[in-house]
C-alpha positions in Angstrom: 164.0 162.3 125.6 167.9 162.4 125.2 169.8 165.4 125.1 171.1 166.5 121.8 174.9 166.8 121.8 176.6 168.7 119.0 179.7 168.5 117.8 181.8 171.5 116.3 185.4 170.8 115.3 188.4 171.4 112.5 188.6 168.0 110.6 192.1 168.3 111.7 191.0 166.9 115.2 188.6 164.2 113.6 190.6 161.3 115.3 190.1 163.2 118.8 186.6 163.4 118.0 186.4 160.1 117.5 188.0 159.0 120.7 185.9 161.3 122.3 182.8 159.6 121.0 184.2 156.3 122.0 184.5 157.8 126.0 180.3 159.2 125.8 179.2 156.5 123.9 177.7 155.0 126.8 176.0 158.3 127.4 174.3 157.9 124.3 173.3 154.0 124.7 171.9 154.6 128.1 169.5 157.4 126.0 170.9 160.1 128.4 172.2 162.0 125.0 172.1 161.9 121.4 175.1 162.8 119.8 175.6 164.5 116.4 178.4 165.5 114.2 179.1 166.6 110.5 179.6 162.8 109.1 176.0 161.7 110.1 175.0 164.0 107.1 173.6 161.9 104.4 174.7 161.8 100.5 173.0 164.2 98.7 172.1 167.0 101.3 173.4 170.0 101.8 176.1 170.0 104.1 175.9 173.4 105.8 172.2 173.7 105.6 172.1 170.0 107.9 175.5 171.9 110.1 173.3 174.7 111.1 169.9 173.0 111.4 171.3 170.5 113.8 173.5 173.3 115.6 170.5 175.0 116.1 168.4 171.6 117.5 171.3 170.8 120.2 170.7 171.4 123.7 174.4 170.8 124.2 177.0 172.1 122.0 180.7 171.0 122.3 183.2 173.7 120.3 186.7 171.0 120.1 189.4 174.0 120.4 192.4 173.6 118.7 194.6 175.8 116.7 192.9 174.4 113.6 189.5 175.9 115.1 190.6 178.9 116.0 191.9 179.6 112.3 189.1 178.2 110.4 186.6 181.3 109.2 183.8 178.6 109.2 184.2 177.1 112.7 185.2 180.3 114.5 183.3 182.7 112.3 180.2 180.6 111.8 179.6 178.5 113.9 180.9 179.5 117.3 179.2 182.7 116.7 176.1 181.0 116.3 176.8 178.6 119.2 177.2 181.6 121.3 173.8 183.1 120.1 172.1 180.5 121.5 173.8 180.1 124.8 173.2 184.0 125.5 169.2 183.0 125.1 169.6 179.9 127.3 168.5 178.0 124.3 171.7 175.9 124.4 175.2 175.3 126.4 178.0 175.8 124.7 181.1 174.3 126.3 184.4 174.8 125.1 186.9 171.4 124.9 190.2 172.4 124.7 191.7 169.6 122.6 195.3 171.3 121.7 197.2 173.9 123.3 196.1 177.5 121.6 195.1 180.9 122.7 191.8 180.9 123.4 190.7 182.9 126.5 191.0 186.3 125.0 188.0 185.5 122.7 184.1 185.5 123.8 184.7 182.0 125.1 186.7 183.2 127.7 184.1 183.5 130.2 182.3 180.1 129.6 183.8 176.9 131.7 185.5 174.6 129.8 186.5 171.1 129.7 188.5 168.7 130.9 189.6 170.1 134.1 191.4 173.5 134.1 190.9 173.9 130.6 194.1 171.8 130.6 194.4 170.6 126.5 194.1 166.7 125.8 197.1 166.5 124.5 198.6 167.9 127.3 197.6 165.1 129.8 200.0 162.3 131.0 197.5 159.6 129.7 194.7 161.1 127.0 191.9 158.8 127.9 192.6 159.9 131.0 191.6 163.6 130.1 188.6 161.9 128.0 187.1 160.2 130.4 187.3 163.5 132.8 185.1 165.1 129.8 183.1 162.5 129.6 182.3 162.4 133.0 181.4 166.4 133.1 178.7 165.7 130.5 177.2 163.2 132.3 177.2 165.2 135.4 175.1 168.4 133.4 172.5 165.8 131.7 171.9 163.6 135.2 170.5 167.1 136.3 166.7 167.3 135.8 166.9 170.6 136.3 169.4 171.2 133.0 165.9 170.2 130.6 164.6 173.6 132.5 167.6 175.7 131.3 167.6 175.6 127.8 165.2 175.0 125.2 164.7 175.6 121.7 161.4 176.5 120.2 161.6 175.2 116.3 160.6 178.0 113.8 156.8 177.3 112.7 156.4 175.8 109.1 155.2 177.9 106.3 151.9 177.5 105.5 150.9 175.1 109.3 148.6 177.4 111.3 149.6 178.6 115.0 147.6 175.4 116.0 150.1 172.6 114.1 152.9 173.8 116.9 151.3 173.6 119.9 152.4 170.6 121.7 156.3 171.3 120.3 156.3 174.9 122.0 154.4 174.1 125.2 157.1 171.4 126.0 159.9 173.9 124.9 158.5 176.7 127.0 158.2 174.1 130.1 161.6 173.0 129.5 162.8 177.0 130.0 160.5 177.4 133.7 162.8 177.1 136.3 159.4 175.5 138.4 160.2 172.0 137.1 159.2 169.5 134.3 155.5 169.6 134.2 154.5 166.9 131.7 154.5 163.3 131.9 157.2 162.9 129.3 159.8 164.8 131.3 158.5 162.2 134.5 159.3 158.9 132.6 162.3 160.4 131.5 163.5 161.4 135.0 162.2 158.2 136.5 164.4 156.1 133.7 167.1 158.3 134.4 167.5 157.5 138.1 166.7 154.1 138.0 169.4 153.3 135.3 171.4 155.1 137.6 170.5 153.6 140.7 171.5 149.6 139.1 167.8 148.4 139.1 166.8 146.4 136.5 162.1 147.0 136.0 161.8 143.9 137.3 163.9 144.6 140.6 162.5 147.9 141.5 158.9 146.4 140.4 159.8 144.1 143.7 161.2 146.6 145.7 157.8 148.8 145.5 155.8 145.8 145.5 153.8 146.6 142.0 153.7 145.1 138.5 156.6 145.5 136.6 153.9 146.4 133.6 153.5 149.7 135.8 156.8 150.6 135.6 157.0 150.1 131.9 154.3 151.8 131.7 155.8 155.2 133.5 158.7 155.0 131.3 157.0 155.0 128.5 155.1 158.1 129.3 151.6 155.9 129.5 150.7 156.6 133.3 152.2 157.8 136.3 152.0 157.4 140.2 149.3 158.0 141.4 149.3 158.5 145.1 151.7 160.8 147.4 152.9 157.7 149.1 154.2 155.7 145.9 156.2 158.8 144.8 157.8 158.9 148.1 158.5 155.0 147.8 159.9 155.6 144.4 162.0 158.2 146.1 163.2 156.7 148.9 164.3 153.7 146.6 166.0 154.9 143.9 167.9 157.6 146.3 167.6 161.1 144.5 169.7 163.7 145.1 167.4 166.7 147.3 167.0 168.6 143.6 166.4 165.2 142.0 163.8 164.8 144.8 162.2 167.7 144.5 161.9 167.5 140.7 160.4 163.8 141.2 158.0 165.3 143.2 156.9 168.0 140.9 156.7 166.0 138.1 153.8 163.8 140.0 152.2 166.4 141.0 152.1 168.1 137.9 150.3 165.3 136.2 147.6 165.6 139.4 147.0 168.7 138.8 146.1 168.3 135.8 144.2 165.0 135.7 141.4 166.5 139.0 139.2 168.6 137.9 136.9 169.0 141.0 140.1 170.5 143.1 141.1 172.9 139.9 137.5 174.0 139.7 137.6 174.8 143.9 140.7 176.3 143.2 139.5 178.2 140.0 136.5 179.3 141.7 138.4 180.8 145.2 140.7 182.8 143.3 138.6 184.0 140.2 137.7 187.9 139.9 134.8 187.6 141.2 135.6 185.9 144.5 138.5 188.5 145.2 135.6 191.0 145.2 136.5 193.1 147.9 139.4 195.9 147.1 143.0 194.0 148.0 144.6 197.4 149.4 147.3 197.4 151.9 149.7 194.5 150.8 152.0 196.7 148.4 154.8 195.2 149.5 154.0 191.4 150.0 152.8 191.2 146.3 156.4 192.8 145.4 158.0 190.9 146.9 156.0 187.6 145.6 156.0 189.1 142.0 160.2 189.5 142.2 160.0 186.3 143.3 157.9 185.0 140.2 159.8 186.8 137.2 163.3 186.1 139.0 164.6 182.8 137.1 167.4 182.4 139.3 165.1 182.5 142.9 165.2 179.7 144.9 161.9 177.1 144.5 160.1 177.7 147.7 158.5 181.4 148.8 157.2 180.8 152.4 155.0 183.0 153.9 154.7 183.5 157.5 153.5 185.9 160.2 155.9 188.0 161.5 153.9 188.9 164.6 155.8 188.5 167.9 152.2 187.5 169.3 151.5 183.9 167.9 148.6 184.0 169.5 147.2 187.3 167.0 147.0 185.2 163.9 143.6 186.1 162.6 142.4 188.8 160.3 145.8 189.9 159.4 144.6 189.0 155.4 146.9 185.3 154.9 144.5 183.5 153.0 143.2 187.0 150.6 147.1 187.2 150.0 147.4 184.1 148.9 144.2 183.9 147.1 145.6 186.9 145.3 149.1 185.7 144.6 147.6 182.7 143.5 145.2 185.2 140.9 148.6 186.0 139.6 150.3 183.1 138.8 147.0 182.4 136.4 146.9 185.4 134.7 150.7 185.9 134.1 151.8 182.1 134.4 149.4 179.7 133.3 152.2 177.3 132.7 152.6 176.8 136.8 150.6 174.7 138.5 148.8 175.7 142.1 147.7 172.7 144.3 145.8 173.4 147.3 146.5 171.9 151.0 143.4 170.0 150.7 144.3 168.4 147.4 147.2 166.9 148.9 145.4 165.2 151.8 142.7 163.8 149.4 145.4 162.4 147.2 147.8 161.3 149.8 144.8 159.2 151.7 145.0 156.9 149.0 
């Protein structure tokens, strides 16, 4: 899925738009982004009803400062202030592109980094496609980031008259896009796998080769039809198309993610050790682990990985300390107050990974 770029700008800087569009136009061909700005509005609709409806689609939106911006009541009075709405809810980033020299940091975009580099104005650089390209380059940088789909998300407003039911796939993929856990669908997999194999220089047919496959499977990924489906292929896939460690990670995740939901004998294992009923004895005692664990959980910013370890200084006293009926009841938690994360047990991944 490409990101949705919008556009926000004075017509007065039209033909700096445009030359900007020239410099991400292979963004958009390589279906990394999708871009969008007032002259794509067709004859006959309303222009500020399709302005705001596609202002509040983008994932990215792009406010061209100038003089001319600052000074219009529509740009910096509409939609700015609407830009910035969304960028407080992490439903969009708003990044400022300072296009011509004006005072701008005093105002609520002070505090958001702006492009090119050091907010220096385009038409203040020795060569302008020089300070193009360098914005160019900073959007690709933010959308090659798997994790930047986690970060923002917009949930569209429910049609009148379609029951709850109509909108469920469209909000379960925008509330996955918001977790900070990782993709968890197969769409956001293809679109990860496309975007690091595009990157890496392989044509299907040469990484089809490389991992020793049908190129039909890898078409087949990319379109969101199957996915890996052993341990060890990811890890191929992986070591080929050389992820960054987050890139890696999110690879990963998105493999798993599909596992976990495709084997119903491990979930119902897992389902069954952590339900109510099997965490039937009074969990007292652990106040301060499951604190800790539920900080962890709610904190968006936390790193990935919790590990939990003895802190013993006597290896050798390991049992009956209650490991495994914290976990089980960490694990109770995620279900009840995070269905949307996946738990895969130790003995899930050695099942798969002998495949």
């Amino acid at each position: 899925m490409a990101i949705k770029v919008c556009f926000c700008y004075a017509r007065q800087d039209e033909l700096l738009l445009n030359q900007l569009k020239d410099h991400m136009d292979s963004l958009q061909r390589e279906g990394f982004i999708e871009m969008w700005y007032d002259r794509n509005i067709d004859a006959g609709l309303e222009w500020e009803k399709e302005i705001l409806k596609n202002l509040n689609a983008a994932q990215i939106i792009l406010l061209l400062i100038s003089p001319a911006f600052m000074s219009s009541n529509y740009c910096f009075g509409v939609e700015m202030q609407r830009a910035l709405e969304r960028h407080k809810r992490n439903e969009a980033r708003v990044i400022p592109v300072i296009m011509r020299p004006v005072v701008w940091q005093h105002t609520p975009l002070g505090s958001l980094q702006a492009l090119p580099l050091d907010a220096k104005p385009v038409t203040a650089w020795d060569d302008r496609d020089t300070a193009l390209f360098n914005i160019a380059e900073g959007i690709h940088k933010i959308v090659k980031q798997p994790h930047f789909l986690r970060s923002v998300g917009t949930q569209p407003p429910r049609e009148k008259g379609k029951r709850k039911e109509d909108n469920i796939s469209a909000s379960s993929e925008d509330s996955m896009r918001g977790n900070r856990r990782g993709p968890k669908s197969i769409d956001n997999f293809r679109h990860l796998f496309k975007q690091l194999r595009v990157r890496s220089g392989l044509s299907q047919e040469h990484l089809a080769q490389k991992l020793n496959i049908d190129v039909g499977t890898i078409k087949a990924w990319e379109y969101g039809k199957e996915h890996p489906k052993t341990i060890r292929l990811l890890l191929e896939i992986a070591n080929t198309l050389k992820p960054t460690t987050e890139e890696r990670l999110d690879l990963i995740e998105t493999g798993l993610w599909t596992w976990v939901q495709t084997t119903e004998p491990d979930i119902r294992e897992l389902h069954k050790a952590t339900s109510p009923s099997a965490l039937e004895r009074h969990f007292i005692g652990r106040d301060q682990d499951i604190s800790i664990f539920k900080n962890w959980l709610d904190d968006p910013e936390a790193p990935r990985i919790l590990y939990v370890h003895d802190a013993t200084e006597q290896p050798q006293r390991k049992g009956g300390i209650g490991k495994t009926w914290l976990l089980r009841q960490c694990v109770n938690m995620i279900k009840q107050e995070h269905p949307d994360i996946g738990v895969v047990m130790i003995g899930f991944f050695q099942h798969r990974g002998s495949r």
